[in-house]
N, C-alpha and C positions, 0 to 999 in steps of 0.2 A: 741404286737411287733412280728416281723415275721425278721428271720435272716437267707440269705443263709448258704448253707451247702451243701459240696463236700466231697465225700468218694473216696480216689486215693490209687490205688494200690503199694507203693514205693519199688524202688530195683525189680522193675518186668518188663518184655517186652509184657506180655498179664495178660486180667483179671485172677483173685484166684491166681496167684504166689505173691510173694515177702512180706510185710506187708502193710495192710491195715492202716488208718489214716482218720479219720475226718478234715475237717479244715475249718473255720469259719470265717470270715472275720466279722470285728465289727468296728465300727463309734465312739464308745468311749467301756470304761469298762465296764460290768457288773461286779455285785457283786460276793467277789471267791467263795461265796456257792452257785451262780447260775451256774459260771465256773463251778464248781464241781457237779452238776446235770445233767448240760448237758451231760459230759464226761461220769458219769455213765447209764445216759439214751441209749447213743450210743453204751456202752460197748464194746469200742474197747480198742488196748493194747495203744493208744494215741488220744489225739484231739486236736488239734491244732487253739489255739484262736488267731488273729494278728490286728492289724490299722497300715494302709498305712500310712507315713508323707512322706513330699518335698523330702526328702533326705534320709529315711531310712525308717524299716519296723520294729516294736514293736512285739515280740513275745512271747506265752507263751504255755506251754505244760501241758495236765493233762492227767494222766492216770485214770481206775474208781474209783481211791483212794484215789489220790493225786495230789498237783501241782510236779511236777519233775525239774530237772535243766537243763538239757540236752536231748534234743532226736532228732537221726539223723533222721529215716525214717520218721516224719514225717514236720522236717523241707526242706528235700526235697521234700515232695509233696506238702507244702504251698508256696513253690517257683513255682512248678509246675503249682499250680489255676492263681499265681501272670502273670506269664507268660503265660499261654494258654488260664487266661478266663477273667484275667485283664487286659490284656495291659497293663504290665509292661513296662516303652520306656528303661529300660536298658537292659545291657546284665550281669550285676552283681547288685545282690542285698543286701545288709547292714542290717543283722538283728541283733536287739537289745535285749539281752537274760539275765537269769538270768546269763548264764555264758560267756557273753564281750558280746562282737561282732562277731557276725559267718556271716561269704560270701559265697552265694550262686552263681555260673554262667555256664553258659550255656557253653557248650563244645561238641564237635565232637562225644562224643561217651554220650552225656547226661546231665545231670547237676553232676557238679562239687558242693563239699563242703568241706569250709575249717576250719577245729577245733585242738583244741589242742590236742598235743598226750601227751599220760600220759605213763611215761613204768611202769608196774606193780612188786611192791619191795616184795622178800620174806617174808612171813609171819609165825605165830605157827598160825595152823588152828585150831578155835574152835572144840570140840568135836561133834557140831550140822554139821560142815561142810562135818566132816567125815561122818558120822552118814546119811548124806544124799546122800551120793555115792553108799550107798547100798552094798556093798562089795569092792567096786573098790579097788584095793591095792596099785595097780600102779601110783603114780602122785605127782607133785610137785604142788604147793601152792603159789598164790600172792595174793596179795589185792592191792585195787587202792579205788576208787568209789563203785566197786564191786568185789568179790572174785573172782580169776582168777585163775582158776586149768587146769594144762597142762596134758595129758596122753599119752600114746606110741602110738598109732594109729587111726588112722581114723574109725576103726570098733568099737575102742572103746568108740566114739563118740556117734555113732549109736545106740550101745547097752543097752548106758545109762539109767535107770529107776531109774530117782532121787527118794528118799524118802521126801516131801514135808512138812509133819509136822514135820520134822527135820530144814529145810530149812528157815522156817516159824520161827524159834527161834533165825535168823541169826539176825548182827546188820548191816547190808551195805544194799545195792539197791538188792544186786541180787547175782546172781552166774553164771560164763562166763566157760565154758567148751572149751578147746581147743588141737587138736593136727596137726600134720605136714599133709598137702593131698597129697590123689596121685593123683588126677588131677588138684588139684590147689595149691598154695602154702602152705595154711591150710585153717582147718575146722571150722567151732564151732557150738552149742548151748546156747542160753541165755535163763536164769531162771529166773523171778524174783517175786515169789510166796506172799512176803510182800504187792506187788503191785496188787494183785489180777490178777498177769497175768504169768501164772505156767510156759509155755514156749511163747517167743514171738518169731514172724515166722525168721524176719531178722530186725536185731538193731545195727542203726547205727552208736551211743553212743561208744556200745561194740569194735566198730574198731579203737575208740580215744587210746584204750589199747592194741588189737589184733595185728594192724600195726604195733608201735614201737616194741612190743616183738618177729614178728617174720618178723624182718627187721633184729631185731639184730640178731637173731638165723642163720637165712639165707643167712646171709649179701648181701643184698639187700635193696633197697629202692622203688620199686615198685613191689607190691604185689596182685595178686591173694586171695580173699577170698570166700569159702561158706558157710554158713551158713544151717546145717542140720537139719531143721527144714521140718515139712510135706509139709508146700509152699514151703521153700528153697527161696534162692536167693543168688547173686553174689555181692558181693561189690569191687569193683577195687580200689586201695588205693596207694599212693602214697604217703612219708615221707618227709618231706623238715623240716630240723630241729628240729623243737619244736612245728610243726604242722603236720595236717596229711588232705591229698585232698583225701575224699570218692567220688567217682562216680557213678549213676547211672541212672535207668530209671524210667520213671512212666505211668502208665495207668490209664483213669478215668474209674469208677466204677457207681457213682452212683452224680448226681445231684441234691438237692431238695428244702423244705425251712422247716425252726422248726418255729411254733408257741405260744411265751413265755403266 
């Protein structure tokens, strides 16, 4: 069996920025422990499995670990292949997820994506969570999906050297670090060490919680984000109630085929 396979840069304007993604287009199911070979074979922080229907697109995410519920960057670059290498005839796509239905479409400044915003509710932080700030004093604490810790500056974003086998004892997806920017509306890093992916460059997921918390902080409903990861990248976000429109770009990378 022989299955294409595209490697696209998401949340990027040129290659090596933003996060990388696999994504595979398939004709029916494979079995999830082949899903899950493939992803660890590729070892990226997602891969991205889908089947075109009449009306909608099936999709599914794994990281080298696991299946996951949610993930933005690489649901934007399966919309990406869908439109630059499939001939997609829309200009919105219907994808069908563990978590609803997510809309993908094309828009002026990129692809547009529209997911649920979650706000992130204080929490008592585990002692692993502290434990893996490594000293940090300074910050306040949510959970959602993932832990969600706010700090006073942008530098101290930067400076961060999580402790990982602390992190590693966590019970959620990950941990979202974030504070106010000075050149964009705020910052962040995402950890998600469970996942076997310690830092991931730029995730999209992470902005389902990032936008509403500092939509409200800011009061504001369209927001600037970046993401301080070594690629870095920009997510432009946009709050309409109970949903959140991430935007961004993609770049292909690499083209090939996997032989099963």
């Amino acid at each position: 069996m022989k299955l294409s396979i595209y490697q696209v840069d998401a949340f990027a304007k040129a290659v090596f920025q933003g996060n990388p993604a696999a994504v595979i287009p398939l004709k029916q199911w494979l079995a999830d422990d082949v899903l899950q070979q493939i992803a660890q074979e590729n070892n990226l922080s997602e891969t991205a499995f889908f089947i075109q229907y009449d009306q909608s697109v099936e999709l599914r995410w794994f990281t080298p670990a696991e299946e996951v519920d949610l993930c933005g960057h690489a649901t934007l670059a399966t919309a990406h292949v869908l439109f630059e290498h499939l001939a997609f005839p829309h200009q919105k796509i219907s994808f069908i997820t563990k978590s609803g239905e997510l809309i993908v479409e094309k828009s002026e400044s990129g692809l547009s994506m529209n997911f649920p915003a979650t706000m992130p509710q204080i929490c008592k932080p585990p002692q692993a969570l502290v434990d893996g700030l490594n000293g940090t004093k300074t910050f306040k604490e949510l959970a959602d999906f993932d832990y969600f810790i706010v700090l006073d500056s942008e530098q101290a974003i930067k400076d961060l050297q999580p402790n990982f086998t602390s992190w590693n004892k966590l019970d959620r997806r990950g941990v979202i670090v974030t504070a106010k920017g000075e050149n964009t509306d705020f910052v962040s890093r995402c950890f998600y060490p469970i996942l076997n992916v310690e830092e991931d460059p730029v995730t999209g997921s992470a902005h389902c919680l990032l936008a509403p918390y500092w939509a409200k902080e800011l009061q504001k409903t369209t927001l600037i984000g970046k993401q301080l990861s070594t690629r870095s990248g920009e997510v432009h976000c946009q709050l309409l109630g109970n949903r959140v429109v991430l935007t961004g770009q993609c770049v292909d990378y690499l083209k090939g085929e996997i032989t099963l």
